[in-house]
C-alpha positions in Angstrom: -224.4 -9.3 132.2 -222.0 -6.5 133.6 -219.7 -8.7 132.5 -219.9 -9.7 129.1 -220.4 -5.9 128.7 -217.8 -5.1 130.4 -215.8 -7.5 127.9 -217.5 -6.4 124.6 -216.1 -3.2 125.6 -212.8 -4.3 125.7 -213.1 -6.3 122.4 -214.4 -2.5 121.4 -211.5 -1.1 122.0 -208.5 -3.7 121.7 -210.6 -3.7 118.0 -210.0 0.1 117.4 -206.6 0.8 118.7 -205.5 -2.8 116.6 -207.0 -0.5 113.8 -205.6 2.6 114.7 -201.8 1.1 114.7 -202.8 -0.4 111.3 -202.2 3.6 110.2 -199.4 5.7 109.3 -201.5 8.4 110.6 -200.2 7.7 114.5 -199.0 10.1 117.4 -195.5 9.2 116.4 -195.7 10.0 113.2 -197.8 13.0 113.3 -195.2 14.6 115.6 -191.8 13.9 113.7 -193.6 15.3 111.1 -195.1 19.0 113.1 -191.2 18.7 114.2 -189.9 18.4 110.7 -192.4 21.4 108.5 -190.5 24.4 110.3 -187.0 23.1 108.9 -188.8 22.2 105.5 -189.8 25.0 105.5 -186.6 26.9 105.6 -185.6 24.9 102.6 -184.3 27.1 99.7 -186.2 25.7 96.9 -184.6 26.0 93.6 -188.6 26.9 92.4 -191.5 26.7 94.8 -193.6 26.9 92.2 -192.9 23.4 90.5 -194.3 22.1 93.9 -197.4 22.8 92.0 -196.9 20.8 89.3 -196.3 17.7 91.3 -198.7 14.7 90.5 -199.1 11.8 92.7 -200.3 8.7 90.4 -203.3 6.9 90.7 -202.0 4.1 92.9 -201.1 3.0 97.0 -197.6 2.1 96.4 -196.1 4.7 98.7 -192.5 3.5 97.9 -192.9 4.3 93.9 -195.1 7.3 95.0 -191.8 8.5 96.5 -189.9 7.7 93.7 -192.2 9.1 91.6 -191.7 13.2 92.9 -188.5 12.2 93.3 -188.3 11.9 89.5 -190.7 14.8 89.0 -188.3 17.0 91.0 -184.8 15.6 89.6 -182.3 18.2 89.6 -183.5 20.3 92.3 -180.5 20.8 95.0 -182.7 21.4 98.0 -183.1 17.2 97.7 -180.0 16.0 99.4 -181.5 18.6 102.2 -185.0 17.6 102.6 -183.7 13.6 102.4 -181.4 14.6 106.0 -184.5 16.8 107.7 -186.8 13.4 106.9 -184.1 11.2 108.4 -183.5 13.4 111.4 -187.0 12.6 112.6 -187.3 9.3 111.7 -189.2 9.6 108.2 -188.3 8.4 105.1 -189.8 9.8 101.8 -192.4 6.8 101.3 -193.4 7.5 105.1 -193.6 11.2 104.5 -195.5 11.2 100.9 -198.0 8.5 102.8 -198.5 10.5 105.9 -198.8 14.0 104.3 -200.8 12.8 101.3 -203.5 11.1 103.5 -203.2 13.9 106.2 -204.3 16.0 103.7 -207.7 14.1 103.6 -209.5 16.5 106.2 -208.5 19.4 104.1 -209.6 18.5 100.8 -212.8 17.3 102.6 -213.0 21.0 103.9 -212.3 22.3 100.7 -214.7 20.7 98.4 -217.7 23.3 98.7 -215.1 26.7 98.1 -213.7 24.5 95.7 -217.5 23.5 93.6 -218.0 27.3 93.8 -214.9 27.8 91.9 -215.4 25.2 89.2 -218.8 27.7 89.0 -216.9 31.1 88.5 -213.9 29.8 86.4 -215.4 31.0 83.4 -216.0 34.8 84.6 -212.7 34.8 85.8 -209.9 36.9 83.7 -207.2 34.8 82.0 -204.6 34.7 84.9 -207.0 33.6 87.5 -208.9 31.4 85.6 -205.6 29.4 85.1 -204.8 29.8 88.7 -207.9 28.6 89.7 -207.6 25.8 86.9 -204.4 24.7 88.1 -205.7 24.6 91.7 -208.6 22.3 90.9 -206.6 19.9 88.9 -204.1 19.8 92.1 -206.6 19.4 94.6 -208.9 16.7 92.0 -205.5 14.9 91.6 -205.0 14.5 95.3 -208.4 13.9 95.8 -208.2 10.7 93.5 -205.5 9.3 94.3 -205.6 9.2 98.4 -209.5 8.4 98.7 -208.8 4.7 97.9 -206.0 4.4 99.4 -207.6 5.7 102.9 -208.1 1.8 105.0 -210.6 2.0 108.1 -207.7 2.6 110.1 -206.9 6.0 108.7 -210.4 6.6 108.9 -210.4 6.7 112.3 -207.0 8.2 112.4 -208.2 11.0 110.5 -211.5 11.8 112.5 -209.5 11.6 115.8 -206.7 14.0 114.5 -208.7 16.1 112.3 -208.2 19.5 112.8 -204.5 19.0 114.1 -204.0 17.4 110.3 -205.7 20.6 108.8 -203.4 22.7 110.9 -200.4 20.5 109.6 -201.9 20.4 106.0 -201.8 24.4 106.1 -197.9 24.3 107.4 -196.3 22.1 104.8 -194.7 23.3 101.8 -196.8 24.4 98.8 -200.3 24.6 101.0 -202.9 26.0 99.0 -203.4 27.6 101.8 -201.3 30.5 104.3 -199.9 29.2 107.7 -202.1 31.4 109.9 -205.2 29.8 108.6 -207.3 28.7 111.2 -209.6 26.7 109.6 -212.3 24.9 111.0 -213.7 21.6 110.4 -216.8 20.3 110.9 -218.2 16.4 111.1 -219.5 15.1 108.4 
């Protein structure tokens, strides 16, 4: 009996790490990317502000993805620079649109009751902030949409196991809705 336990266990677990390396969202990963944000960071953006007006399309083809902001951004210098910071730590663009649109996952899951209380005020808000506020929602609906079925079990897991280190990360990258210091806590669903 201890035995067959003892095995079922292992299946257990030889089941969940197989699922776990089916991710993007893996130690290895996850570091080259904490390693890369400070230097992408730095970057001097020709406007920081279009980074708002980046759409991902509703589809799992990382590689067009990828080509897709690439196209979006065309004619923005700071390119060449962020292509070299990617390859230093061993991500290409597919790899780093993949891993920091589905990292992003535990944010927007934090986000969505600030963000239902916002749909709620948009119309009391004056004209500036109510556009703000619009543009914000459409971002974060956007992301929302196009990551959720793209998300396989194995990022499920992924993402519970690393979830407030992704919010963390999701609050470092370049055009966060929110500022680096946040400290934002997650709770289970």
């Amino acid at each position: 009996m201890i035995t067959l336990r003892l095995l079922f266990a292992g299946l257990l677990a030889l089941s969940a790490a197989q699922a776990y390396a089916a991710t993007v969202l893996t130690e290895q990963n996850l570091s080259a990317l904490e390693a890369a944000l400070p230097k992408l960071a730095r970057i001097q953006q020709d406007d920081v502000s279009s980074l708002h007006n980046v759409r991902l399309q509703r589809h799992c083809d990382w590689p067009r993805h990828a080509r897709e902001v690439r196209a979006q951004q065309q004619g923005q210098s700071y390119l060449a620079e962020v292509d070299n910071i990617l390859a230093e730590h061993q991500l290409t663009p597919p790899l780093f649109i993949e891993l920091t649109a589905k990292g992003s996952w535990p944010l927007l899951q934090t986000l969505q009751p600030a963000l239902a209380i916002t749909r709620q005020t948009i119309p009391f808000l004056p004209q500036t902030q109510r556009q703000q506020a619009q543009q914000l929602l459409a971002q974060t609906d956007n992301m929302y949409q196009v990551v959720q079925p793209c998300l396989t079990e194995a990022d499920k897991v992924a993402l519970r196991q690393h979830q407030q280190r992704l919010i963390n990360l999701a609050s470092r990258l370049p055009g966060s809705i929110l500022p680096a210091a946040a400290d934002v806590v997650a709770t289970p669903e």
